[in-house]
C-alpha positions in Angstrom: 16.5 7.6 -2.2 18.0 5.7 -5.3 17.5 2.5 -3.4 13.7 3.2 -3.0 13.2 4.3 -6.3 15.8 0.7 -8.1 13.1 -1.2 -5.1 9.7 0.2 -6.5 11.1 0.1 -10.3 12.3 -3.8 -9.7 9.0 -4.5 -7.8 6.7 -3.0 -10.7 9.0 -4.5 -13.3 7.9 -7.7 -11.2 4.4 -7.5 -11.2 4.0 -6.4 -14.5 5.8 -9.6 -15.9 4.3 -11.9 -13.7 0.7 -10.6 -14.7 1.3 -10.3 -18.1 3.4 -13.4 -18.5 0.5 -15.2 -16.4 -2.1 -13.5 -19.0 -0.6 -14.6 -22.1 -0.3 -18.3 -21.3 3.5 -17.8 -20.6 3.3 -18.0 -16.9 7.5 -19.3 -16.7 8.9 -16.0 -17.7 7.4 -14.0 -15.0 8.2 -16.7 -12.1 12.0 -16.4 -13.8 12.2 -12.9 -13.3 10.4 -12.5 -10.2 12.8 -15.1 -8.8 15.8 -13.2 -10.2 14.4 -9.5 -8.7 14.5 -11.5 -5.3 17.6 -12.5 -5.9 18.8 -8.9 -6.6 17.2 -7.6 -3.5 18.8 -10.8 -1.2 22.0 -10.1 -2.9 22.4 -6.5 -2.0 20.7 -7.1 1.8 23.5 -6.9 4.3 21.8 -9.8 5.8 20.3 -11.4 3.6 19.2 -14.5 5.7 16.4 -12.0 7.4 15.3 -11.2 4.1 15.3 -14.3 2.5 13.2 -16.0 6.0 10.4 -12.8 5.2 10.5 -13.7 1.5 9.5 -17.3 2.2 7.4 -16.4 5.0 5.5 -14.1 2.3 5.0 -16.9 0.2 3.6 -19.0 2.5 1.0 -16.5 4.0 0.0 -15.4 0.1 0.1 -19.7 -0.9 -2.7 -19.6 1.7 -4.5 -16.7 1.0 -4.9 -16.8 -2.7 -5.4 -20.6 -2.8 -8.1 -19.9 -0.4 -9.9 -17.7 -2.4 -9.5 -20.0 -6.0 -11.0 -22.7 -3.7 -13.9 -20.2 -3.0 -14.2 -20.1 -6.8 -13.8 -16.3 -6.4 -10.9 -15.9 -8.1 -9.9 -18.0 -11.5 -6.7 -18.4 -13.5 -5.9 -20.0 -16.6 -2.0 -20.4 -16.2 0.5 -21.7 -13.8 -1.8 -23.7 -11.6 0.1 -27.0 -10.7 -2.1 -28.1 -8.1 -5.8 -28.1 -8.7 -8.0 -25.3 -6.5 -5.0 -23.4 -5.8 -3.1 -20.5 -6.7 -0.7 -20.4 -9.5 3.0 -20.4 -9.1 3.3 -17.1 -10.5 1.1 -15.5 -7.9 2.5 -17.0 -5.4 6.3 -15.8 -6.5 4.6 -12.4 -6.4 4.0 -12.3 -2.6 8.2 -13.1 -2.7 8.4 -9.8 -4.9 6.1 -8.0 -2.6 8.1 -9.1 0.9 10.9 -7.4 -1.4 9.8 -4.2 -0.5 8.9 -4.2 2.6 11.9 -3.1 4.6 12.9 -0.8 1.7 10.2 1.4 0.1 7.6 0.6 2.2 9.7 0.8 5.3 8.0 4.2 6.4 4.6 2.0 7.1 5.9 0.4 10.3 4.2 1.1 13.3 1.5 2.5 11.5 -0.8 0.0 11.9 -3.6 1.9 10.8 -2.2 3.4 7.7 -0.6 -0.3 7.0 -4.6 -1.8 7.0 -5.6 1.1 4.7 -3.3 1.2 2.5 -3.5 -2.9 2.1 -7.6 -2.6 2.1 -7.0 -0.1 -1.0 -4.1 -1.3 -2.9 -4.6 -5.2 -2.6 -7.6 -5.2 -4.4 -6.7 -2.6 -7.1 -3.7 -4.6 -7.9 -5.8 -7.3 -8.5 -8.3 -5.6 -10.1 -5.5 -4.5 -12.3 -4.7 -8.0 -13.1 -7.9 -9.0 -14.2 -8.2 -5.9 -16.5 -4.8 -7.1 -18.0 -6.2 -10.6 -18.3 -4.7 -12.4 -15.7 -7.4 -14.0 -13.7 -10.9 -13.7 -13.4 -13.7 -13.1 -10.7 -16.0 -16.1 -9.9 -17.6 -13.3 -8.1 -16.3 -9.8 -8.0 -18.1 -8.5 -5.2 -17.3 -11.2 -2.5 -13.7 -11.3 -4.2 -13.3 -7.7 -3.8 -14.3 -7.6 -0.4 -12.6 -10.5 0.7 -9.5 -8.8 -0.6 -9.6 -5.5 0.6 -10.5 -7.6 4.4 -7.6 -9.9 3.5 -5.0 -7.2 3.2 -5.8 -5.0 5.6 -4.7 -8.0 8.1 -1.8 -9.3 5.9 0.0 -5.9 5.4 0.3 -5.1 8.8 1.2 -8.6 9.9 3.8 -8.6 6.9 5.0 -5.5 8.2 5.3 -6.6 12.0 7.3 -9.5 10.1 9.5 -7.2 8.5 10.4 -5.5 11.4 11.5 -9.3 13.1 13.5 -10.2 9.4 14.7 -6.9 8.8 17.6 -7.5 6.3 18.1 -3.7 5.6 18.1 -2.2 9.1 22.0 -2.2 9.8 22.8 -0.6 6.3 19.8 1.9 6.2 21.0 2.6 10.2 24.2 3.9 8.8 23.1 5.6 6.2 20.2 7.7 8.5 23.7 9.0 10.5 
């Protein structure tokens, strides 16, 4: 249980310095500590090369996916792009933070495909949402953004799960423990 709770703590820790870093023009010190929470989380993974192929594997899927969706002109940010019509760095280090929990806290969702879609068609979008609120990006158009997302991430989480289950950096430490 502590290692969920540190996983969810370091995770939100994550987001909310990315986001707010990315909001305040300041997009650097959220990439620096999202890099160093993945760092933590490879560090402490009994095999950490599993973890570390899912954290880049996260990246690329989210590079994709959000650049995709600034070239739409559906979403916009104002810090950390380096590459015209893309997504910013900082976004892009947050699909790393969110591969970071995926054979940890969110480790109960595999195999539950369903449940995996759902929970990705809510919480993608709301996290989102909660970035824009916090001044982190805005909506070219909210309505097509918001839909796109919650379609997006009902796909991507259970794929990233599946992947999670292939790159599983956890399973022989959490195996022990469960006995």
């Amino acid at each position: 249980m502590g290692r969920t709770l540190l996983n969810i703590f370091l995770f939100q820790v994550g987001w909310f310095a990315c986001v707010l870093s990315g909001a305040t023009q300041r997009p650097w010190i959220g990439a620096l500590i999202a890099i160093f929470i993945v760092a933590i989380h490879l560090l402490r993974a009994p095999v950490a090369e599993a973890e570390f192929k899912l954290v880049l594997i996260a990246v690329g899927i989210g590079a994709v996916w959000d650049s995709m969706l600034v070239w739409l002109d559906w979403l916009q940010y104002s810090s950390g792009i380096l590459i015209p019509n893309t997504a910013p760095y900082w976004i892009v280090l947050m699909w790393g933070l969110f591969a970071t929990i995926l054979n940890v806290s969110l480790r109960w969702l595999r195999g539950r495909w369903l449940i995996a879609a759902l929970a990705g068609s809510i919480g993608g979008p709301l996290a989102y949402y909660g970035g824009h609120r916090l001044g982190a990006l805005e909506f070219g158009n909210q309505r097509a953004a918001l839909i796109a997302l919650a379609i997006g991430w009902a796909i991507i989480t259970p794929i990233l799960m599946a992947l999670a289950t292939r790159f599983d950096g956890y399973a022989t430490e959490l195996n022990k423990s469960a006995t």
